[in-house]
OpenMM code with the backbone's topology and positions (N, CA, C; nanometers):
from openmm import Vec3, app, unit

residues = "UNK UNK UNK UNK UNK UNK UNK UNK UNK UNK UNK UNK UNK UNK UNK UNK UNK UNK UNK UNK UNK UNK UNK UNK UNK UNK UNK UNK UNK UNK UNK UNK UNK UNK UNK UNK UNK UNK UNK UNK UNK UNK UNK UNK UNK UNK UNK UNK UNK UNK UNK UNK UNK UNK UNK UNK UNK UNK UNK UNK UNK UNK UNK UNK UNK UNK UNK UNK UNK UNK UNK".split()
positions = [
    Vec3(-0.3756, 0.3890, -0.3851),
    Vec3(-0.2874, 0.3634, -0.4970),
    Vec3(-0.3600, 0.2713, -0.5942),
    Vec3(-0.3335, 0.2587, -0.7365),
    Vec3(-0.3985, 0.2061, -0.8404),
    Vec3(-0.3005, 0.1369, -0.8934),
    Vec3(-0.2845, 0.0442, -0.8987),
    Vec3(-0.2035, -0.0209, -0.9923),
    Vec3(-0.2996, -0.1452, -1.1320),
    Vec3(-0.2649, -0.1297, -1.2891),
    Vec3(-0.3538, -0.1966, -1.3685),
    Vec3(-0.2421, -0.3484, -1.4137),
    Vec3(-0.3320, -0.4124, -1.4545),
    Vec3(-0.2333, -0.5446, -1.5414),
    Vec3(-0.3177, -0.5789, -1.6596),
    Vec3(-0.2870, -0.5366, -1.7968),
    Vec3(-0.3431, -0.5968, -1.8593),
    Vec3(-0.3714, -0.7520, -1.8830),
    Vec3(-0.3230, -0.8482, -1.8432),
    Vec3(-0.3420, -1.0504, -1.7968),
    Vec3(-0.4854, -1.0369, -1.8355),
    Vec3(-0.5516, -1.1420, -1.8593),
    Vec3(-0.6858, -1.1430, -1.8028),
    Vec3(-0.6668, -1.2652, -1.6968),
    Vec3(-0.7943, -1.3219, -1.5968),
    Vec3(-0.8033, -1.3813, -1.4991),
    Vec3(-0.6978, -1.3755, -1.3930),
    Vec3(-0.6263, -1.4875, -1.3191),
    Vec3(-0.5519, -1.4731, -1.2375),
    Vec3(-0.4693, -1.3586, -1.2312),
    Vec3(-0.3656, -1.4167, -1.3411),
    Vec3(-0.2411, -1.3425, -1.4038),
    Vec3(-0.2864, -1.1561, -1.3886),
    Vec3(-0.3881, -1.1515, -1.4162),
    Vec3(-0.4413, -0.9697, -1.4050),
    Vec3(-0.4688, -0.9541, -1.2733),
    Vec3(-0.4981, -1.0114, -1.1802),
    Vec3(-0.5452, -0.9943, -1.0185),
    Vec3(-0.4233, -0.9485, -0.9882),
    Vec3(-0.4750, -0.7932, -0.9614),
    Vec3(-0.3248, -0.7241, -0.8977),
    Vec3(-0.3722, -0.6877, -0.7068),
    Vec3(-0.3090, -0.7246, -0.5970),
    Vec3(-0.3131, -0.7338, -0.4855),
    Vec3(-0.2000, -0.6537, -0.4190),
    Vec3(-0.2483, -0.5446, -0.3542),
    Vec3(-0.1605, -0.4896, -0.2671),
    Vec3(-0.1008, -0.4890, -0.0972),
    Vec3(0.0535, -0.5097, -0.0545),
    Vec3(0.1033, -0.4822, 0.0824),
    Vec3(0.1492, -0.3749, 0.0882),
    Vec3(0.1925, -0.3356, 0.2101),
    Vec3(0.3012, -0.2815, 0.2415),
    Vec3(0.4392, -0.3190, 0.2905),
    Vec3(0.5082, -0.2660, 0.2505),
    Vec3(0.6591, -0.2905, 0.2538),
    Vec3(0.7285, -0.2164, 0.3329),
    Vec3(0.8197, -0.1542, 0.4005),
    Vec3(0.9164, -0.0957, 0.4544),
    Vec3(0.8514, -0.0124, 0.5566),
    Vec3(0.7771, -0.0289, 0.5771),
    Vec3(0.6693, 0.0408, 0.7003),
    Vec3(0.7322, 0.0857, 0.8346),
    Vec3(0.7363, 0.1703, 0.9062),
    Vec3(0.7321, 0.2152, 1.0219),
    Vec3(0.6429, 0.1117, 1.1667),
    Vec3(0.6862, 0.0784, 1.2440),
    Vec3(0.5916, 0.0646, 1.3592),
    Vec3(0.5018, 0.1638, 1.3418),
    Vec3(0.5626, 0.2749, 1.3810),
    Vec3(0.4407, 0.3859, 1.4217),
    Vec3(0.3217, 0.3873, 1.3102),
    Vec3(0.3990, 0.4259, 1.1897),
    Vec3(0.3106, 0.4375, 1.0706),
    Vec3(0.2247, 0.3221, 1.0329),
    Vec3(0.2530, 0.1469, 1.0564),
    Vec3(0.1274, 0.0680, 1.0789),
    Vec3(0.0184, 0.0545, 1.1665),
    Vec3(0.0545, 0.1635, 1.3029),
    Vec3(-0.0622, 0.2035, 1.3477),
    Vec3(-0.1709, 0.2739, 1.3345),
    Vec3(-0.1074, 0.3280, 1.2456),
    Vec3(-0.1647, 0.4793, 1.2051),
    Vec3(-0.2457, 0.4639, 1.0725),
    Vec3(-0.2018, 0.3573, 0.9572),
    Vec3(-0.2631, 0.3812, 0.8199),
    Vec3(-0.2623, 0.2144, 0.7958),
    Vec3(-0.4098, 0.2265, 0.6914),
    Vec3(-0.4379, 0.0966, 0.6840),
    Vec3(-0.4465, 0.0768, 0.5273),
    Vec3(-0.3917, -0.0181, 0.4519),
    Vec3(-0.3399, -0.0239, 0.3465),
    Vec3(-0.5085, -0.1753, 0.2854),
    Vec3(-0.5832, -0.1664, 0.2200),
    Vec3(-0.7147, -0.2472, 0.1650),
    Vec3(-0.5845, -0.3530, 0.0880),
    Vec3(-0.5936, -0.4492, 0.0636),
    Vec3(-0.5270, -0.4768, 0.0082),
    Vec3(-0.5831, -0.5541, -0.1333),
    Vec3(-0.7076, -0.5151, -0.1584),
    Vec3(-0.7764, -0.5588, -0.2830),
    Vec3(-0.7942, -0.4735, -0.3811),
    Vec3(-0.7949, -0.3136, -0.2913),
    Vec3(-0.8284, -0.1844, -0.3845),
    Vec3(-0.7320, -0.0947, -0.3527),
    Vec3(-0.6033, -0.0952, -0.2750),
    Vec3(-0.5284, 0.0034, -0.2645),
    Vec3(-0.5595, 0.1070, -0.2212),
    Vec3(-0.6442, 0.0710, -0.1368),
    Vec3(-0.7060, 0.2427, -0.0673),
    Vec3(-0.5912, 0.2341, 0.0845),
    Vec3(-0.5750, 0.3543, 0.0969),
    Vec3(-0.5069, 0.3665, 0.2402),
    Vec3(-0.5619, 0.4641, 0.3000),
    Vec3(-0.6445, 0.4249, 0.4366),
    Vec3(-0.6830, 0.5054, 0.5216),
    Vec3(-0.6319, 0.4949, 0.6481),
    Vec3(-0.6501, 0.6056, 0.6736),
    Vec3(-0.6148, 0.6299, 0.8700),
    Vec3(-0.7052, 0.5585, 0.9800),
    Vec3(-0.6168, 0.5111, 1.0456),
    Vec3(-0.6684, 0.4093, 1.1789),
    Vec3(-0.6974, 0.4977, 1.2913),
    Vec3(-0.6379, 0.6120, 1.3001),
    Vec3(-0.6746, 0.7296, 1.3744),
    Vec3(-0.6291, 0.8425, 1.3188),
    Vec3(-0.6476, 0.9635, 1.3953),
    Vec3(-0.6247, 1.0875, 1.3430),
    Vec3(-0.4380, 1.0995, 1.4022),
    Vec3(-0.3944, 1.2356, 1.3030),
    Vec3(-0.2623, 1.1903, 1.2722),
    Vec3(-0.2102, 1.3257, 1.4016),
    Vec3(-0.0879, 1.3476, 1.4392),
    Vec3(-0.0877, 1.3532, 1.5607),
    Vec3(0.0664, 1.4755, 1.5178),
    Vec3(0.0982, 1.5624, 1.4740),
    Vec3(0.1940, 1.6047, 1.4194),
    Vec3(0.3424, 1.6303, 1.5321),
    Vec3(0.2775, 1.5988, 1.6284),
    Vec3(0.3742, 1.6090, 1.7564),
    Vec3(0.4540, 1.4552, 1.7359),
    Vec3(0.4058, 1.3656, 1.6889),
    Vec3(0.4496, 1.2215, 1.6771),
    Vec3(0.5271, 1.2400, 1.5167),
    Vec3(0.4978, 1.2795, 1.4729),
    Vec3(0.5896, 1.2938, 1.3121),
    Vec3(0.4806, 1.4029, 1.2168),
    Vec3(0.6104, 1.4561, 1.1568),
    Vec3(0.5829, 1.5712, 1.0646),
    Vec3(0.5058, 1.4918, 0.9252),
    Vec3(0.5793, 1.3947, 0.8732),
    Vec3(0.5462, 1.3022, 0.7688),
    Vec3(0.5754, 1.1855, 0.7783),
    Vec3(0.5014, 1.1363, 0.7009),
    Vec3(0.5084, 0.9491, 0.6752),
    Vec3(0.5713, 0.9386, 0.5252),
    Vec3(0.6653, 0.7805, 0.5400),
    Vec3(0.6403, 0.7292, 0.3994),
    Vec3(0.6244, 0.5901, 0.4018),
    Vec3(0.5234, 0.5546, 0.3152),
    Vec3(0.4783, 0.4371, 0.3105),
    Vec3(0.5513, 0.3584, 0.1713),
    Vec3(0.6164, 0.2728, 0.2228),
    Vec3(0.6454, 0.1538, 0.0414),
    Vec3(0.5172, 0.0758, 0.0087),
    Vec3(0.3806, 0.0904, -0.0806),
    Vec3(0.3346, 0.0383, -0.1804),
    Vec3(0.3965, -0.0989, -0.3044),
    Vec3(0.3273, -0.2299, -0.2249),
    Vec3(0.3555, -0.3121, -0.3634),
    Vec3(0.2463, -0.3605, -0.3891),
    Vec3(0.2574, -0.3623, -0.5576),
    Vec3(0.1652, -0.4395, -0.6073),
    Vec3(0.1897, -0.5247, -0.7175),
    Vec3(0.1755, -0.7207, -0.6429),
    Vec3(0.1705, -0.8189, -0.6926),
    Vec3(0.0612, -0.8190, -0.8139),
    Vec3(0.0921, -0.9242, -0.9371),
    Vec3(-0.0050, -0.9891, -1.0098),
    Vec3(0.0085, -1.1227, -0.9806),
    Vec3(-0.1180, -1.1707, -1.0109),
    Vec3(-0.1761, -1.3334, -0.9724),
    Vec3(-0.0050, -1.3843, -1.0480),
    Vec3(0.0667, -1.3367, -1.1786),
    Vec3(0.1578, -1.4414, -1.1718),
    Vec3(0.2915, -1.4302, -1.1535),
    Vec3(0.3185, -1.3472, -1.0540),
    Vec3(0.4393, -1.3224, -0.9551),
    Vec3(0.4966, -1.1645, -0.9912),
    Vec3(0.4520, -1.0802, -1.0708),
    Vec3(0.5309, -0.9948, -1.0886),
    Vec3(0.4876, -0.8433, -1.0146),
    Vec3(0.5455, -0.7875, -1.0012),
    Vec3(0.5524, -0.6904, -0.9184),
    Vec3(0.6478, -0.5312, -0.9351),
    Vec3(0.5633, -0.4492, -0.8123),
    Vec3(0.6118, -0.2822, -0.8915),
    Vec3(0.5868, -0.2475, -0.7564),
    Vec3(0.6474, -0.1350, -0.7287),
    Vec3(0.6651, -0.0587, -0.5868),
    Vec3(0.6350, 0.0730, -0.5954),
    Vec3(0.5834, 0.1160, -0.5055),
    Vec3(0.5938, 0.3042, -0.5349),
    Vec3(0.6038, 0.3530, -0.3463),
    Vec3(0.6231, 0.4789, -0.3781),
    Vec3(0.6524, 0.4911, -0.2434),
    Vec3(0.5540, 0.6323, -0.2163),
    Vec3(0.4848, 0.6362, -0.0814),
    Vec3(0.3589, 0.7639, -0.0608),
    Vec3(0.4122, 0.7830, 0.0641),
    Vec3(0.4525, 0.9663, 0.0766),
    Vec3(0.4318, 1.0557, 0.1422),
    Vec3(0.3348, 1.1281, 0.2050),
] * unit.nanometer
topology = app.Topology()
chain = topology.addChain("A")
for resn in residues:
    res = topology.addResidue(resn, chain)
    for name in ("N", "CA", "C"):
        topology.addAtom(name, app.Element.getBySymbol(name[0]), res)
């Protein structure tokens, strides 16, 4: 996920968590939290779930924030 802030310095440092997460699904996917990359911690197992959804946030250095949600 990409999220931009026009701020410059702090205020523009946009940092990503996850939010509303699954047990299962924090085993499974790993969320960078500097570049918003989300990769798999292992291979995905379709007998354990058909799909995931992950809640995406992303903070700026001066408190504000936006959510998205990945399937």
């Amino acid at each position: 996920v990409t999220a931009t802030d026009a701020d410059e310095g702090m205020n523009g440092h946009v940092k990503y968590s996850l939010k509303k997460v699954s047990d299962m699904a924090s085993d499974i996917f790993h969320l960078d939290t500097e570049s918003g990359e989300i990769r798999l911690l292992r291979s995905l197992d379709f007998e354990e779930g058909e799909s995931y959804e992950l809640e995406v946030q992303a903070r700026d250095g001066g408190g504000l924030f936006d959510t998205a949600k990945v399937t």
